[in-house]
mmCIF file of the protein (N, C-alpha, C, O) and its ligand, coordinates in Angstrom:
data_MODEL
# 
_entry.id   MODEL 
# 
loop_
_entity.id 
_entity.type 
_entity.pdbx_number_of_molecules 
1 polymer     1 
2 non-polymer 1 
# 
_entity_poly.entity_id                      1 
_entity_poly.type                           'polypeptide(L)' 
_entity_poly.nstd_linkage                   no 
_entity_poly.nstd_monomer                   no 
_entity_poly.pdbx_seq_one_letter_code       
;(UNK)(UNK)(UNK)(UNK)(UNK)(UNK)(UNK)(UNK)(UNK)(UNK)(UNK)(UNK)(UNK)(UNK)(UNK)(UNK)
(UNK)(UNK)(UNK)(UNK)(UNK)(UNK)(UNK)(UNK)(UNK)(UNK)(UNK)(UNK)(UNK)(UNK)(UNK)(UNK)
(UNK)(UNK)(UNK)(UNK)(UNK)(UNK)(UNK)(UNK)(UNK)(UNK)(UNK)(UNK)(UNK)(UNK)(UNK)(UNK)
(UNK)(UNK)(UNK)(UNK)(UNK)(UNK)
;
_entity_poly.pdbx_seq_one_letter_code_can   XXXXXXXXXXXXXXXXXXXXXXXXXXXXXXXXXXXXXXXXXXXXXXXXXXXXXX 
_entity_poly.pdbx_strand_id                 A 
# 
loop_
_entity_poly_seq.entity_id 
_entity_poly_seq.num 
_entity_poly_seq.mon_id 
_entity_poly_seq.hetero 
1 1  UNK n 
1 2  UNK n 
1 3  UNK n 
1 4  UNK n 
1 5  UNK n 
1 6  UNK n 
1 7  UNK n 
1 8  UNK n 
1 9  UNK n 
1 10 UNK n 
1 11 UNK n 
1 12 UNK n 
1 13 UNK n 
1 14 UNK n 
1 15 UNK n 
1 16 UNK n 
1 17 UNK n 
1 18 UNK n 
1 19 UNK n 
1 20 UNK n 
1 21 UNK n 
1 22 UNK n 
1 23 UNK n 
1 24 UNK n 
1 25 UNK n 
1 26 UNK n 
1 27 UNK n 
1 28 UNK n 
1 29 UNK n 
1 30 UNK n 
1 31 UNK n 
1 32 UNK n 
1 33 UNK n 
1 34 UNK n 
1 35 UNK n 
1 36 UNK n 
1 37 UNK n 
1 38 UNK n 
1 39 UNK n 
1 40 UNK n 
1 41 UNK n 
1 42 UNK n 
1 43 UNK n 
1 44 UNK n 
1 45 UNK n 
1 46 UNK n 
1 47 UNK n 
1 48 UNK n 
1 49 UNK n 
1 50 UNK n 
1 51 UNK n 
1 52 UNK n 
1 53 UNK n 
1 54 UNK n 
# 
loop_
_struct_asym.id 
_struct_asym.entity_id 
A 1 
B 2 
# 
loop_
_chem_comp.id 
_chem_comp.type 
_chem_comp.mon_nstd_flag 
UNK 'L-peptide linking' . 
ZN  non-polymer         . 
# 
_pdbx_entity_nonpoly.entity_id   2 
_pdbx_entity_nonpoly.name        ? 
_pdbx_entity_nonpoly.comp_id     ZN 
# 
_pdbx_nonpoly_scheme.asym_id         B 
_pdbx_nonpoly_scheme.entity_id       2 
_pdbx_nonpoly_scheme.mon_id          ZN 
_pdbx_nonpoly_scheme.ndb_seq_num     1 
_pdbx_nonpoly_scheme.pdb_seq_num     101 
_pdbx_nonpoly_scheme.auth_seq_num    101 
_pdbx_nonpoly_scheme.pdb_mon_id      ZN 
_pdbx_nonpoly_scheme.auth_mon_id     ZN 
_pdbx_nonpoly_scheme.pdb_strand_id   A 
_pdbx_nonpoly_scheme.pdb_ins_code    . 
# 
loop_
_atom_site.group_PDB 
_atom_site.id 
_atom_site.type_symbol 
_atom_site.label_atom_id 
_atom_site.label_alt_id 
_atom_site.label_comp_id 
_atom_site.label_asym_id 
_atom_site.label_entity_id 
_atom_site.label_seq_id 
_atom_site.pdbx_PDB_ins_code 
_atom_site.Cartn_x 
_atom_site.Cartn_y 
_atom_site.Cartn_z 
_atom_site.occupancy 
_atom_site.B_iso_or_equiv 
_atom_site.pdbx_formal_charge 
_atom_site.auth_seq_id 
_atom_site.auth_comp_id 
_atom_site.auth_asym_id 
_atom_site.auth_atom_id 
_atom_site.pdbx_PDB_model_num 
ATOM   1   N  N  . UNK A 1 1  ? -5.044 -20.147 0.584  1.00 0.00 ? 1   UNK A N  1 
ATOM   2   C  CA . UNK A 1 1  ? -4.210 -20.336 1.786  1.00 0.00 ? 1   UNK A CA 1 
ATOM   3   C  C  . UNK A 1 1  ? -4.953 -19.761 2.997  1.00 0.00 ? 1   UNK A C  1 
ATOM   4   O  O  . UNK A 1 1  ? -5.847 -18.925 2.870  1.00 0.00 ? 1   UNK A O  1 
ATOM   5   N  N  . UNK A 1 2  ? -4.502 -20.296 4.302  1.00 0.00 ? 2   UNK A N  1 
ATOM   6   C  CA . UNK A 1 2  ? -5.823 -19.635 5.453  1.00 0.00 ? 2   UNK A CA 1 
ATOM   7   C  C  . UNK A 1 2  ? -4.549 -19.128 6.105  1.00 0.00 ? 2   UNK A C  1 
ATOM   8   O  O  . UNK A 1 2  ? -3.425 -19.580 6.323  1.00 0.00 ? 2   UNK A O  1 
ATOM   9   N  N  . UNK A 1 3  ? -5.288 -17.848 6.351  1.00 0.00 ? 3   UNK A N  1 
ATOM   10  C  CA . UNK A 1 3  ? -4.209 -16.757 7.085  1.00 0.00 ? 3   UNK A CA 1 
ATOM   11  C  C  . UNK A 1 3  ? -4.319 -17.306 8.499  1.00 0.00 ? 3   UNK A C  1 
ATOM   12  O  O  . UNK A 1 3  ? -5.122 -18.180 8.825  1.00 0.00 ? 3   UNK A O  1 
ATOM   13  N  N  . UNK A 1 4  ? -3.494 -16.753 9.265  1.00 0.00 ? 4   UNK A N  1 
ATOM   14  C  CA . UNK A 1 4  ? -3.388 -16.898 10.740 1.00 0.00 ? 4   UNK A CA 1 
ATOM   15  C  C  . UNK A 1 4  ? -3.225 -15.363 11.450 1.00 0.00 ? 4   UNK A C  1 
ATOM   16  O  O  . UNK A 1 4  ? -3.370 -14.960 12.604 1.00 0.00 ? 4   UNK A O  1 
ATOM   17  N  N  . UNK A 1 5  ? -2.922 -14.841 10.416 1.00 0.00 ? 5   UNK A N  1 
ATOM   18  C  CA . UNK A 1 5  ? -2.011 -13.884 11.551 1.00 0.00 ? 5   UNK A CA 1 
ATOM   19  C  C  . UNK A 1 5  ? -3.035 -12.535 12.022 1.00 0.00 ? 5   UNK A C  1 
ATOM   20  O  O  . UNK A 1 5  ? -3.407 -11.561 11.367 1.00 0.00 ? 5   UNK A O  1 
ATOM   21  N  N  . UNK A 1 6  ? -3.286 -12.913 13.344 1.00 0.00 ? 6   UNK A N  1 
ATOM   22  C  CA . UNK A 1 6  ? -4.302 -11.562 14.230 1.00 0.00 ? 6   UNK A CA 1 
ATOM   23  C  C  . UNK A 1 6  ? -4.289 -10.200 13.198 1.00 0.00 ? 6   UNK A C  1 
ATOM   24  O  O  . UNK A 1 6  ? -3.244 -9.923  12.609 1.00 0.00 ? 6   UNK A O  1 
ATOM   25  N  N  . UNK A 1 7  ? -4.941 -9.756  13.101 1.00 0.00 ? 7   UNK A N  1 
ATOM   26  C  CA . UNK A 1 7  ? -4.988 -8.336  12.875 1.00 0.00 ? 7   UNK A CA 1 
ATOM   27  C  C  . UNK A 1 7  ? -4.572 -7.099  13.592 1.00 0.00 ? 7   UNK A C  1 
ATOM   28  O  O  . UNK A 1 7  ? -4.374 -5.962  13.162 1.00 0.00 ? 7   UNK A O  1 
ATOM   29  N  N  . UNK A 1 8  ? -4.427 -7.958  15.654 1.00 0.00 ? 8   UNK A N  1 
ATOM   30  C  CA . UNK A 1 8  ? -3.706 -6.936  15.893 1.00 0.00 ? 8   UNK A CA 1 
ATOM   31  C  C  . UNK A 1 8  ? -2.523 -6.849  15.962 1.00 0.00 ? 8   UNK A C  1 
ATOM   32  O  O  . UNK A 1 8  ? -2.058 -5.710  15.991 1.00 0.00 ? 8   UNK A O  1 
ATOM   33  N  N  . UNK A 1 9  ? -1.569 -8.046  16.017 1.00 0.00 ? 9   UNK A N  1 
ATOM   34  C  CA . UNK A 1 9  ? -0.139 -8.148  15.473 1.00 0.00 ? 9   UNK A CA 1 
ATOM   35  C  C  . UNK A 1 9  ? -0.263 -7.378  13.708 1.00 0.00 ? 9   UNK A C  1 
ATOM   36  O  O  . UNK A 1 9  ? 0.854  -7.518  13.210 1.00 0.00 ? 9   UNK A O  1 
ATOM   37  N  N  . UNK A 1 10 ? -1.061 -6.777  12.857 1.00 0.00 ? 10  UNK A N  1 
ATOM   38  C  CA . UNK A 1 10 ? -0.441 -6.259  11.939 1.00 0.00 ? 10  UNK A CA 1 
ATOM   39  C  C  . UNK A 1 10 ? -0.734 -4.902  12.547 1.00 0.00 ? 10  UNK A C  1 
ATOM   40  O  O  . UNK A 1 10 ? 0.272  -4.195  12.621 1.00 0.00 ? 10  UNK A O  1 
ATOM   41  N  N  . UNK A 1 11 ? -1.895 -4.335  13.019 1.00 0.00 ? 11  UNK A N  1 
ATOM   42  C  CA . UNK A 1 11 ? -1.708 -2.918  13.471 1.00 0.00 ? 11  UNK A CA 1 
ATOM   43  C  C  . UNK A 1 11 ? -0.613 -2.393  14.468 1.00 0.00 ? 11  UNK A C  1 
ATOM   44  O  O  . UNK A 1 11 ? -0.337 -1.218  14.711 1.00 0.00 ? 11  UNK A O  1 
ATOM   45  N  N  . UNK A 1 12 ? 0.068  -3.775  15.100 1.00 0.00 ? 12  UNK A N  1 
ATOM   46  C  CA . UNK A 1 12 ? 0.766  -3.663  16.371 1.00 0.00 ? 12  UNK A CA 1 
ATOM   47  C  C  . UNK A 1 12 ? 2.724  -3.300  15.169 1.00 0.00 ? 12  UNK A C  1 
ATOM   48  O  O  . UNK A 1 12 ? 3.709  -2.564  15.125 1.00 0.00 ? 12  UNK A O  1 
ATOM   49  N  N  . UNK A 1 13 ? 2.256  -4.152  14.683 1.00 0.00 ? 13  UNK A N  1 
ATOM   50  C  CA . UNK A 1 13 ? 3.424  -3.844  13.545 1.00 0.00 ? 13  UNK A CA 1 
ATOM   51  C  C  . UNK A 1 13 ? 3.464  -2.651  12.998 1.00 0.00 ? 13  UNK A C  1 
ATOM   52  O  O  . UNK A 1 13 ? 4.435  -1.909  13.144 1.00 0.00 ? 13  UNK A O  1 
ATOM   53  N  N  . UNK A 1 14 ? 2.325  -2.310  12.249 1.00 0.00 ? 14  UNK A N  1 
ATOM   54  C  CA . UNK A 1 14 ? 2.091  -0.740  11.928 1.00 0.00 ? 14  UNK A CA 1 
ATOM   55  C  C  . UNK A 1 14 ? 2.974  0.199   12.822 1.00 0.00 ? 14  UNK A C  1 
ATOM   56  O  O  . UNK A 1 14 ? 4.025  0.781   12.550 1.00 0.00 ? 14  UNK A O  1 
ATOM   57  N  N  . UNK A 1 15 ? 2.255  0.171   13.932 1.00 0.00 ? 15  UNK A N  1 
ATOM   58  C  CA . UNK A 1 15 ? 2.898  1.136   15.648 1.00 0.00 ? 15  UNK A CA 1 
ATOM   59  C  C  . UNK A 1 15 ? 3.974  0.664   16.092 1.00 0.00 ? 15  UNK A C  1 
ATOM   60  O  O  . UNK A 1 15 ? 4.385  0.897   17.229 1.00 0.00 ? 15  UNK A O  1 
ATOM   61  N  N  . UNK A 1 16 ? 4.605  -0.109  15.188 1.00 0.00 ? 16  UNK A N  1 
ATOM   62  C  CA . UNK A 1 16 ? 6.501  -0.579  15.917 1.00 0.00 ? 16  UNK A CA 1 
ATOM   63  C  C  . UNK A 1 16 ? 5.643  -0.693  17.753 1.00 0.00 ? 16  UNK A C  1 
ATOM   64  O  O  . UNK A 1 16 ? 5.876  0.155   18.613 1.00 0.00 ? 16  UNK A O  1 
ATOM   65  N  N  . UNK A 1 17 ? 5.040  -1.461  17.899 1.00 0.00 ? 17  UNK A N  1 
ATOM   66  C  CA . UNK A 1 17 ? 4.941  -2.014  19.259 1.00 0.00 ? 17  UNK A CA 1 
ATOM   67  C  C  . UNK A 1 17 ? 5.189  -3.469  19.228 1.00 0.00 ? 17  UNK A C  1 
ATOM   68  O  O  . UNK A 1 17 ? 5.089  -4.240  20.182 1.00 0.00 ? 17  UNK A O  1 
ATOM   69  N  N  . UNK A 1 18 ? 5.370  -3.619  18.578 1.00 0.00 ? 18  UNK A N  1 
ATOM   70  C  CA . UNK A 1 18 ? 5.844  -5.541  18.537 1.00 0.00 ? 18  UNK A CA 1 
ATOM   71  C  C  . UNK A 1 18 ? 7.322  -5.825  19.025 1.00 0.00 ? 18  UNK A C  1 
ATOM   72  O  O  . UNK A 1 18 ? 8.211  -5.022  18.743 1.00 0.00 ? 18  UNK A O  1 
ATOM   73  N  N  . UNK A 1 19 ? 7.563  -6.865  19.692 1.00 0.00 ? 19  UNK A N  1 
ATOM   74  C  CA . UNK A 1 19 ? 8.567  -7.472  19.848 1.00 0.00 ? 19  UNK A CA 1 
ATOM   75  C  C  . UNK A 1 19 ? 9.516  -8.377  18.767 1.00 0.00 ? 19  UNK A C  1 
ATOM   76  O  O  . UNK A 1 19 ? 9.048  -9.120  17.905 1.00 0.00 ? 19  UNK A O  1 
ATOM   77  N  N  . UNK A 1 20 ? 10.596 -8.197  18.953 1.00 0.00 ? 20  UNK A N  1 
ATOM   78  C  CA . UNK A 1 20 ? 11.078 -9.003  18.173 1.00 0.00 ? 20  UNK A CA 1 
ATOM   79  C  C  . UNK A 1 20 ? 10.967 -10.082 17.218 1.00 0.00 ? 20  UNK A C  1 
ATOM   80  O  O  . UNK A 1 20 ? 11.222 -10.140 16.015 1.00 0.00 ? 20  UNK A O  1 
ATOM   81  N  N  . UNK A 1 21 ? 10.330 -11.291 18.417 1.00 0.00 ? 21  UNK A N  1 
ATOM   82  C  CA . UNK A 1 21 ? 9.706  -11.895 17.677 1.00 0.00 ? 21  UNK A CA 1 
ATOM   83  C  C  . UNK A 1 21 ? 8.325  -11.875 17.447 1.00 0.00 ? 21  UNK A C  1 
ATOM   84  O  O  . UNK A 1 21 ? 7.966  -12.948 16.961 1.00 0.00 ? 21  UNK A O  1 
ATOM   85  N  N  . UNK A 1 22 ? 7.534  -11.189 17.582 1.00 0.00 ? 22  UNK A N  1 
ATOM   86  C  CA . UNK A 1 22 ? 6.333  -10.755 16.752 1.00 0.00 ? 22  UNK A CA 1 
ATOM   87  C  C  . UNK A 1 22 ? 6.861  -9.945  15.441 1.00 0.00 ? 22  UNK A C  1 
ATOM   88  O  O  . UNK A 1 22 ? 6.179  -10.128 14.432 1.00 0.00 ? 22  UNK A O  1 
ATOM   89  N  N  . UNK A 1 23 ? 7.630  -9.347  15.353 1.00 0.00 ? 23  UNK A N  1 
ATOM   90  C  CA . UNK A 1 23 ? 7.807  -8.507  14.321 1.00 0.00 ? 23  UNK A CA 1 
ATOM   91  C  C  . UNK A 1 23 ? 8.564  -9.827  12.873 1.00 0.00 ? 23  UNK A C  1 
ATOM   92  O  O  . UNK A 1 23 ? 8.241  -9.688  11.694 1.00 0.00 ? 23  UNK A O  1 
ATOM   93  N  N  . UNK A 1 24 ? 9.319  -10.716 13.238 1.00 0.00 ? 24  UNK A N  1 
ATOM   94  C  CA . UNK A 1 24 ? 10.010 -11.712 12.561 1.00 0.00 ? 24  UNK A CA 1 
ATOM   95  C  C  . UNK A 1 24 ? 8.255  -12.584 12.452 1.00 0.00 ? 24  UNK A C  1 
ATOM   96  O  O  . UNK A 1 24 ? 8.068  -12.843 11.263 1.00 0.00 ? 24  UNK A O  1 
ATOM   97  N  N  . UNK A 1 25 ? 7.435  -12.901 13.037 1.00 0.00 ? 25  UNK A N  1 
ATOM   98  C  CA . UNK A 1 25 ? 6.013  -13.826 12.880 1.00 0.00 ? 25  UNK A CA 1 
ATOM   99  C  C  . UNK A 1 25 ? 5.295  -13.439 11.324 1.00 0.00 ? 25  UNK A C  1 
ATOM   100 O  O  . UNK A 1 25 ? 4.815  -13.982 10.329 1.00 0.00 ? 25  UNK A O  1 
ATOM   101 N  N  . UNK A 1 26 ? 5.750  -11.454 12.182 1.00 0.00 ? 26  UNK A N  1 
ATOM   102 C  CA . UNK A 1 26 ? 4.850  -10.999 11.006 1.00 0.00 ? 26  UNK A CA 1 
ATOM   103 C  C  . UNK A 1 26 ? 5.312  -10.799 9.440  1.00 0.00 ? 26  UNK A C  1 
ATOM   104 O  O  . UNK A 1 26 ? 4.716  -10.849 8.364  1.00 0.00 ? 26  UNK A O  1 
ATOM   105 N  N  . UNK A 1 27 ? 6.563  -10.567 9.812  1.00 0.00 ? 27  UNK A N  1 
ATOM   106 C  CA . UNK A 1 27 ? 7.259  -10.076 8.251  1.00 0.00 ? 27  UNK A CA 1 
ATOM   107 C  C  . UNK A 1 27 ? 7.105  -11.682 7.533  1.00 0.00 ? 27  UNK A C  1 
ATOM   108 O  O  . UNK A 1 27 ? 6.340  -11.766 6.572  1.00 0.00 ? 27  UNK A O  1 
ATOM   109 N  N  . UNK A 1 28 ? 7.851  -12.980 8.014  1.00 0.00 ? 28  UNK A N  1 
ATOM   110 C  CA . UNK A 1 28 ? 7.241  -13.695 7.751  1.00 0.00 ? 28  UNK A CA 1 
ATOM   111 C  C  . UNK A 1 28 ? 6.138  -14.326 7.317  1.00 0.00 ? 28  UNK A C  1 
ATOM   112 O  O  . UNK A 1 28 ? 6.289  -14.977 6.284  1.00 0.00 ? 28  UNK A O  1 
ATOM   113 N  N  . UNK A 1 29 ? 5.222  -14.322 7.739  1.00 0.00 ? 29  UNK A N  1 
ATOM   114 C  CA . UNK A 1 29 ? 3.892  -14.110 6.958  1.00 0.00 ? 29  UNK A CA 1 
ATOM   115 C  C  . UNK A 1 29 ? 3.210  -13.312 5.781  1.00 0.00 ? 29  UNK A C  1 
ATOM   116 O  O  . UNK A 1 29 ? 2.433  -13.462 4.838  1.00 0.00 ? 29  UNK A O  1 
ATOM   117 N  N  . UNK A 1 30 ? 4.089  -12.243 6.509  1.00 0.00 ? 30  UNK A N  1 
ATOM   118 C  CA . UNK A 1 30 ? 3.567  -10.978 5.074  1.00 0.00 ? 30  UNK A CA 1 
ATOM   119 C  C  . UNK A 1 30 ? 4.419  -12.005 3.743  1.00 0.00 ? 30  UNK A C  1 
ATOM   120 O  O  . UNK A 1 30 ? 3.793  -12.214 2.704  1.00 0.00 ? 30  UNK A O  1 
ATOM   121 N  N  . UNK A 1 31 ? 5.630  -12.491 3.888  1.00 0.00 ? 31  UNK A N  1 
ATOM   122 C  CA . UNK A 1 31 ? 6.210  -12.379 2.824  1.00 0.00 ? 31  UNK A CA 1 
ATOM   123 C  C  . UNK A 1 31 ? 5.696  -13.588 1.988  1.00 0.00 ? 31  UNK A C  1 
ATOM   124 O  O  . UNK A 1 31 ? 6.056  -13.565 0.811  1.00 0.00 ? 31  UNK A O  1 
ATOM   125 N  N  . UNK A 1 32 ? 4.932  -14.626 2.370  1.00 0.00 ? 32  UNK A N  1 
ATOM   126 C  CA . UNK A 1 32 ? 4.068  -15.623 1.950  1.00 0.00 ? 32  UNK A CA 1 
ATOM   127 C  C  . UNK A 1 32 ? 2.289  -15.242 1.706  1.00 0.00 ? 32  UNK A C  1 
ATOM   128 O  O  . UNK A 1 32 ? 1.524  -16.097 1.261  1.00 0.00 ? 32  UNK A O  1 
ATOM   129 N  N  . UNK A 1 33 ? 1.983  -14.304 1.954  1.00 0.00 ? 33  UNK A N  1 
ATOM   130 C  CA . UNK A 1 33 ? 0.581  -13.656 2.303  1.00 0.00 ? 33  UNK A CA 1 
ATOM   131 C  C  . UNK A 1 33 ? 0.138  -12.600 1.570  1.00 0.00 ? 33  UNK A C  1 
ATOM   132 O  O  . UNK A 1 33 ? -0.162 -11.528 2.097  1.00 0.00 ? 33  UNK A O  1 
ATOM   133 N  N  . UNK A 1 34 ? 0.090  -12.743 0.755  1.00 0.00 ? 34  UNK A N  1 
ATOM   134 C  CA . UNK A 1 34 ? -0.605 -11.451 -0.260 1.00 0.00 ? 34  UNK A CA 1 
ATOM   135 C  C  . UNK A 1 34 ? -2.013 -10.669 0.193  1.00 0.00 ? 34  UNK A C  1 
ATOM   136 O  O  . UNK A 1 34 ? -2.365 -9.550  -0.179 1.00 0.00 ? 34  UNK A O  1 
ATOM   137 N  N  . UNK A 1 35 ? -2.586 -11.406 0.932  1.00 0.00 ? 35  UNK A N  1 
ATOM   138 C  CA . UNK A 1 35 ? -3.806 -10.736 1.483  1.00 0.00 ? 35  UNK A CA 1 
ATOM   139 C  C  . UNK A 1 35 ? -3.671 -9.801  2.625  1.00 0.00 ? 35  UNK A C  1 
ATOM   140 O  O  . UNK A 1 35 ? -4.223 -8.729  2.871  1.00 0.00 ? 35  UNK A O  1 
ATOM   141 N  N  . UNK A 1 36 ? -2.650 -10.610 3.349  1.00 0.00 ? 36  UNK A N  1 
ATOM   142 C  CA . UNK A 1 36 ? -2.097 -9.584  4.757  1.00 0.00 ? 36  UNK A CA 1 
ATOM   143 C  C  . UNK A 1 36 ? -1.426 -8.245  4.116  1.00 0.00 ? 36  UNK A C  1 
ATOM   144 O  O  . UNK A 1 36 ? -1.771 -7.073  4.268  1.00 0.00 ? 36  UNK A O  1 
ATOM   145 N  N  . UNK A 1 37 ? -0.159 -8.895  3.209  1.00 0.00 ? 37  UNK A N  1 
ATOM   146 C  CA . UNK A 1 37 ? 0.273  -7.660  2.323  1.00 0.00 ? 37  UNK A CA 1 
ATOM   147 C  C  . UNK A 1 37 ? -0.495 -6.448  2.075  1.00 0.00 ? 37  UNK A C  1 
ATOM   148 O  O  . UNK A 1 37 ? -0.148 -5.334  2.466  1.00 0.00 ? 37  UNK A O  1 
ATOM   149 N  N  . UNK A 1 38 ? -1.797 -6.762  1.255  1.00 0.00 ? 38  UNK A N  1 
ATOM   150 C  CA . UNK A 1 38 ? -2.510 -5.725  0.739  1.00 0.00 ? 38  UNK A CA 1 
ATOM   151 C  C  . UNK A 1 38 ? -2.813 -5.245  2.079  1.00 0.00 ? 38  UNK A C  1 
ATOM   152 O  O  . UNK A 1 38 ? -2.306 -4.162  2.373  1.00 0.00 ? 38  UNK A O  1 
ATOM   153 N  N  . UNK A 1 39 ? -3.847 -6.075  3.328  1.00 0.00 ? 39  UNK A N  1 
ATOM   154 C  CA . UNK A 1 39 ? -4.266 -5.412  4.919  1.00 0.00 ? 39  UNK A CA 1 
ATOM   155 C  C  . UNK A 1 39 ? -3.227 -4.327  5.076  1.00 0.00 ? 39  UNK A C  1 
ATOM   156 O  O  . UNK A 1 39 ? -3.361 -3.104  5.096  1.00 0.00 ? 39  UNK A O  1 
ATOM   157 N  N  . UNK A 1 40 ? -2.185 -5.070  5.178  1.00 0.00 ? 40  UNK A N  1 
ATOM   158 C  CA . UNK A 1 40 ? -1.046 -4.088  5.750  1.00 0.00 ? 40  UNK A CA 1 
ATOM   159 C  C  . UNK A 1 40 ? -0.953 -2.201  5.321  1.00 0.00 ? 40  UNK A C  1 
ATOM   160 O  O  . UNK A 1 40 ? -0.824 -1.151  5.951  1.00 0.00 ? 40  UNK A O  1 
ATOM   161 N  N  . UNK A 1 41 ? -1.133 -2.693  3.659  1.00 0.00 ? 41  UNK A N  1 
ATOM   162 C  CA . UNK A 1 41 ? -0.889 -1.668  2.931  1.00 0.00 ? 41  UNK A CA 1 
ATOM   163 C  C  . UNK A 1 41 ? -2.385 -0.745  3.010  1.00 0.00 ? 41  UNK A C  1 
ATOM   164 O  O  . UNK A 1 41 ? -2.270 0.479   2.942  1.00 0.00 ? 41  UNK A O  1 
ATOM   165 N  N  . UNK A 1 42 ? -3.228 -1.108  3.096  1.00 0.00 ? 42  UNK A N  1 
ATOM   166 C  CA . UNK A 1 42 ? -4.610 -0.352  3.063  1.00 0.00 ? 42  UNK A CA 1 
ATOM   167 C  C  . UNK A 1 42 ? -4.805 0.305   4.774  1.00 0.00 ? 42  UNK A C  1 
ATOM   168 O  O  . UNK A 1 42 ? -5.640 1.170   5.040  1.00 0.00 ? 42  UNK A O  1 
ATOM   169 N  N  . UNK A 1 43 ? -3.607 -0.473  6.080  1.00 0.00 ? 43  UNK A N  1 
ATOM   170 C  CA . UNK A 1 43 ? -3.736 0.034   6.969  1.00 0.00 ? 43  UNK A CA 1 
ATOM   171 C  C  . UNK A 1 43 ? -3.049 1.308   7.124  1.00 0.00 ? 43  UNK A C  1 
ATOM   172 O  O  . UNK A 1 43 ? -3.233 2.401   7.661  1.00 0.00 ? 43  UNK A O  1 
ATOM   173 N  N  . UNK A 1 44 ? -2.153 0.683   6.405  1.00 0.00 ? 44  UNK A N  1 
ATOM   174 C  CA . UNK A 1 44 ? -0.821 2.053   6.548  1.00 0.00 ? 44  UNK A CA 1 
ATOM   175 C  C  . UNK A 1 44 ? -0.966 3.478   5.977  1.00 0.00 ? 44  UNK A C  1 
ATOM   176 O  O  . UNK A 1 44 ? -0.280 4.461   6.258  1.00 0.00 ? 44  UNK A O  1 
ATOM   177 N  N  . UNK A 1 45 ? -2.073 3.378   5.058  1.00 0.00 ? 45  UNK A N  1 
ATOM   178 C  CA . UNK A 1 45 ? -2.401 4.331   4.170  1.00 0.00 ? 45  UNK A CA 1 
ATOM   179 C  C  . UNK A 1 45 ? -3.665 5.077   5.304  1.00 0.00 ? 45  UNK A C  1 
ATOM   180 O  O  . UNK A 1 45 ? -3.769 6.291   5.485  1.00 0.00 ? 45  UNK A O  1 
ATOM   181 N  N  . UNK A 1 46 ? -4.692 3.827   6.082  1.00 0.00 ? 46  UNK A N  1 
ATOM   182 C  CA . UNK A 1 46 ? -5.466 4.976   6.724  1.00 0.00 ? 46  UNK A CA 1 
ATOM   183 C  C  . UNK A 1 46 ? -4.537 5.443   7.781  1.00 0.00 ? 46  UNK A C  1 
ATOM   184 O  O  . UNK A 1 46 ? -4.244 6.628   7.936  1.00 0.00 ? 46  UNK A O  1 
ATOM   185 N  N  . UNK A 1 47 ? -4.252 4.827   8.235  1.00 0.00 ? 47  UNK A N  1 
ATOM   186 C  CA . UNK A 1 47 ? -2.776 5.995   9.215  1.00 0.00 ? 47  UNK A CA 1 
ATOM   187 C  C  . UNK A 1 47 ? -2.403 6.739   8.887  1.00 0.00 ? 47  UNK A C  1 
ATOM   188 O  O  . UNK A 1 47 ? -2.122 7.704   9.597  1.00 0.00 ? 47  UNK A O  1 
ATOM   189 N  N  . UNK A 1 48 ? -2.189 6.677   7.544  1.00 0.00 ? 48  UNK A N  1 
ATOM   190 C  CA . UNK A 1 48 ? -1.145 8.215   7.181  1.00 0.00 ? 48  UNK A CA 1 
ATOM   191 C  C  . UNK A 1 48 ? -2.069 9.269   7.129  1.00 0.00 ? 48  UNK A C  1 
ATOM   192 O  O  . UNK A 1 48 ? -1.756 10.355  7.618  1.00 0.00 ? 48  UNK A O  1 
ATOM   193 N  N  . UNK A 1 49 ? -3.492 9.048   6.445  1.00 0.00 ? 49  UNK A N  1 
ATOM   194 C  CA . UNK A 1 49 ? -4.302 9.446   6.284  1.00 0.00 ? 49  UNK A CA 1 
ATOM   195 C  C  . UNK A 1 49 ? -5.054 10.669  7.527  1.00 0.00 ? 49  UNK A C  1 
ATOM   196 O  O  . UNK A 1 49 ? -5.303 11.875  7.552  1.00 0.00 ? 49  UNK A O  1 
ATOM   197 N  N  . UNK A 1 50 ? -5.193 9.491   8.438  1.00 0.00 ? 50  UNK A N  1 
ATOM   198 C  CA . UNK A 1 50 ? -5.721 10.110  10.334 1.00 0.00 ? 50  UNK A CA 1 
ATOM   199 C  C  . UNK A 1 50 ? -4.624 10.912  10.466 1.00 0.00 ? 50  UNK A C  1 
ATOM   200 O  O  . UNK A 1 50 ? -4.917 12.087  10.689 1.00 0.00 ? 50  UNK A O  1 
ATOM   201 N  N  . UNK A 1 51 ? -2.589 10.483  10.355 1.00 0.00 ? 51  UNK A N  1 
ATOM   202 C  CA . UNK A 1 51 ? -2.369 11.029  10.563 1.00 0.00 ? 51  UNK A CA 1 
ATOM   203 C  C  . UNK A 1 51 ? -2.040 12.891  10.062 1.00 0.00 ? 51  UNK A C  1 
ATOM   204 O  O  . UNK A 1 51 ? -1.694 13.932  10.621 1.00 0.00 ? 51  UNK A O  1 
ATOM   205 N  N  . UNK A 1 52 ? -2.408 12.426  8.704  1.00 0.00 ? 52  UNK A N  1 
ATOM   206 C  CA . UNK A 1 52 ? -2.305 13.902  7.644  1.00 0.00 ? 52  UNK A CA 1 
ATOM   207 C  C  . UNK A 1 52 ? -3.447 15.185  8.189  1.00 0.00 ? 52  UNK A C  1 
ATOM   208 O  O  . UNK A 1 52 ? -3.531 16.411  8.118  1.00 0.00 ? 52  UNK A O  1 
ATOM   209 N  N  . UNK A 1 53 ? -4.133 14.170  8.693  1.00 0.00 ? 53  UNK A N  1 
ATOM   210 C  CA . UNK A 1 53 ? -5.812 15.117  9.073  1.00 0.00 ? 53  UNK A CA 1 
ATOM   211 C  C  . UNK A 1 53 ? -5.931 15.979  10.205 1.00 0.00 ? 53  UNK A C  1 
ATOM   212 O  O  . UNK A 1 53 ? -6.670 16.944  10.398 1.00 0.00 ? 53  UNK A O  1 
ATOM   213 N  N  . UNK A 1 54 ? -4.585 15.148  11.297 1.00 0.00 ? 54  UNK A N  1 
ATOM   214 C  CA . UNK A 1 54 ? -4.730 15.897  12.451 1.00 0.00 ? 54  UNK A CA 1 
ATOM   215 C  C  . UNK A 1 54 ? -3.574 17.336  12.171 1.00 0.00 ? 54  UNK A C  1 
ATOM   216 O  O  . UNK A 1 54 ? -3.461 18.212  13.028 1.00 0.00 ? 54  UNK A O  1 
HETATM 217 ZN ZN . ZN  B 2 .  ? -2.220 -13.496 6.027  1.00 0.00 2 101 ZN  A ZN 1 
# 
């Protein structure tokens, strides 16, 4: 399947900076997208990560 969805609409998702409907684009996608899924999940983890460090 060929993804579409920017990478910075998923980091923007990460940071609850998305709008409404960016946030409905993305969950959407995630929920058909196993590759974004995993992105998502490998982003969220270095976040927690940066954020554990500071
Ligand atoms: Zn995708």
């Amino acid at each position: 399947m060929k993804c579409e969805l920017p990478e910075e609409l998923l980091t923007g998702y990460l940071d609850n900076e998305l709008n409404e409907e960016e946030r409905i684009k993305v969950e959407k996608h995630l929920s058909r997208c196993r590759k974004c899924r995993y992105e998502l999940e490998t982003l969220s983890s270095l976040l927690t990560n940066i954020l554990l460090n500071e």
